[in-house]
LUMFI-465970 format. One record per residue (C-alpha): x, y, z; residue in three letters. Coordinates in steps of 0.5 Angstrom, whole numbers, plus 500, padded with zeros to 3 digits. Layout:
// residues N
XYZALA ...
// end
This chain:
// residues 213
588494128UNK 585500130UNK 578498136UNK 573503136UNK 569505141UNK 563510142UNK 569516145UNK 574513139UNK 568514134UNK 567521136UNK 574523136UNK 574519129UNK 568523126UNK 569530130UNK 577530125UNK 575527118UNK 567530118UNK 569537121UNK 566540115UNK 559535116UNK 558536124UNK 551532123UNK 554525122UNK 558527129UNK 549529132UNK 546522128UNK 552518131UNK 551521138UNK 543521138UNK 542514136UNK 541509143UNK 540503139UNK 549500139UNK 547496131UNK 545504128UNK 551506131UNK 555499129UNK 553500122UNK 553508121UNK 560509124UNK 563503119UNK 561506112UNK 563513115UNK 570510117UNK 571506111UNK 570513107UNK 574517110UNK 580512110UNK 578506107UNK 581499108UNK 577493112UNK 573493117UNK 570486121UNK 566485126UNK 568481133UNK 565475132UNK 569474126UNK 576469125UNK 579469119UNK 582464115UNK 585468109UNK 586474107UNK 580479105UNK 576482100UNK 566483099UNK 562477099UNK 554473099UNK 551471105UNK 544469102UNK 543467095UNK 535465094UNK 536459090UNK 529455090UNK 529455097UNK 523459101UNK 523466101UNK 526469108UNK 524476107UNK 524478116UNK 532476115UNK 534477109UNK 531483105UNK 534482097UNK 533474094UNK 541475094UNK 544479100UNK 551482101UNK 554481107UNK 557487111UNK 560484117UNK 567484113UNK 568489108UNK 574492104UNK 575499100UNK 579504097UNK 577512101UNK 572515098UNK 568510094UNK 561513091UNK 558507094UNK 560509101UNK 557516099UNK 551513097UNK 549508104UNK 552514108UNK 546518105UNK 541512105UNK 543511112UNK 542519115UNK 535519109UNK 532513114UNK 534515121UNK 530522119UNK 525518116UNK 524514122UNK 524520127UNK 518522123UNK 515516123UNK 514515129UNK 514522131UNK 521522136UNK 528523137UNK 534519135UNK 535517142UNK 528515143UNK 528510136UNK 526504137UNK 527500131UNK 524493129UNK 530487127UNK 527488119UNK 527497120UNK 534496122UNK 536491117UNK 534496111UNK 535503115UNK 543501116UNK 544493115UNK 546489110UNK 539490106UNK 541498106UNK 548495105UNK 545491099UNK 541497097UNK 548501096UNK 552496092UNK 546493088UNK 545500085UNK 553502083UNK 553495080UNK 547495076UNK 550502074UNK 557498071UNK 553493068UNK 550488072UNK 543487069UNK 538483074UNK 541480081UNK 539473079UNK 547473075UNK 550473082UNK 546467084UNK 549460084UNK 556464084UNK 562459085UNK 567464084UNK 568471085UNK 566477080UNK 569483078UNK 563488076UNK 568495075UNK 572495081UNK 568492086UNK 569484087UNK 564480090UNK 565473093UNK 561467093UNK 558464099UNK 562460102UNK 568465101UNK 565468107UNK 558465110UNK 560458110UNK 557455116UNK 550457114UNK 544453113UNK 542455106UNK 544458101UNK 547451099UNK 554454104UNK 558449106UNK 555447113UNK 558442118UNK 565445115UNK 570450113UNK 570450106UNK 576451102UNK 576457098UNK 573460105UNK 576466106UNK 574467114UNK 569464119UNK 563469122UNK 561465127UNK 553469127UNK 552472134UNK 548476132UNK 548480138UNK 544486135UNK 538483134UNK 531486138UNK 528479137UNK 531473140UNK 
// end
């Protein structure tokens, strides 16, 4: 198991992305730890593959992808959640080089360069709302990333992956069902005073990035 801190991750992203020294500047520019977190995580996982997780995370079974928040007919919580269905990215698992790590490392510096000129200031100086976090390199970033490879593969509208009780393979990419990784939540119909069965892990939901309490 290998922990990164900020020195590690630049010693990480000085030997794999030599031919890309912008990644090594984003990464160093940002101040806020929830960009650094997420950008460094798709970084690593492309260059190398494997699994990355986040602290706050027991595992109880060997690991794969999964939901975090399947809509249903419940209220719309568009603040927390950006997607009526939204992939979790607290625990993923990869081979290098998938094109789907292409895609969210390229959303994530468009948005970061976005956001600077938005509110006309540099990188160590963003301060960005929960919600601009969720969609420049949170899970709603992370969703963005993997909705659009699935969609291409096959998959017509999210609504397919809501109810979802098993996983589903769409090309090489297995997504799990909610309580496979988010049980312990109070929505998404999640196991919620337990570990259900089929659970994979336990996220215990520190939420340690938030701005907002």
């Amino acid at each position: 198991m290998t922990r990164f801190g900020t020195d590690g991750a630049e010693d990480f992203l000085r030997r794999h992305y030599s031919d890309e020294p912008s990644y090594l500047e984003v990464f160093r520019g940002l101040t806020n730890p929830a960009l650094k977190s997420d950008f460094v995580r798709y970084l690593v996982l492309q260059a190398e593959g494997g699994v990355y997780t986040d602290l706050d995370i027991t595992a109880l079974q060997p690991v794969l992808v999964g939901i975090e928040w399947d809509q249903r007919d419940e209220k719309d919580l568009r603040g927390i959640f950006a997607y009526p269905i939204q992939f979790q990215q607290w625990t993923l698992a990869t081979t290098p080089h998938h094109p789907i790590f292409e895609d969210i490392i390229g959303h994530v510096l468009g948005s970061l360069r976005n956001f600077t000129k938005t509110y006309n200031t540099t990188l160590d100086g963003l301060a960005l709302s929960d919600q601009e976090i969720l969609m420049a390199t949170g899970p709603g970033a992370w969703m963005g990333a993997v909705w659009r490879y699935i969609k291409r593969h096959g998959m017509a509208e999210l609504r397919h992956l809501s109810y979802q009780v098993k996983p589903i393979l769409v090309e090489d990419v297995l997504i799990y069902h909610v309580n496979a990784f988010a049980s312990g939540q109070d929505h998404s119909a999640a196991a919620r005073w337990f570990a259900a069965e089929d659970a994979l892990m336990k996220h215990h939901f520190k939420g340690s990035w938030r701005v907002s309490p």
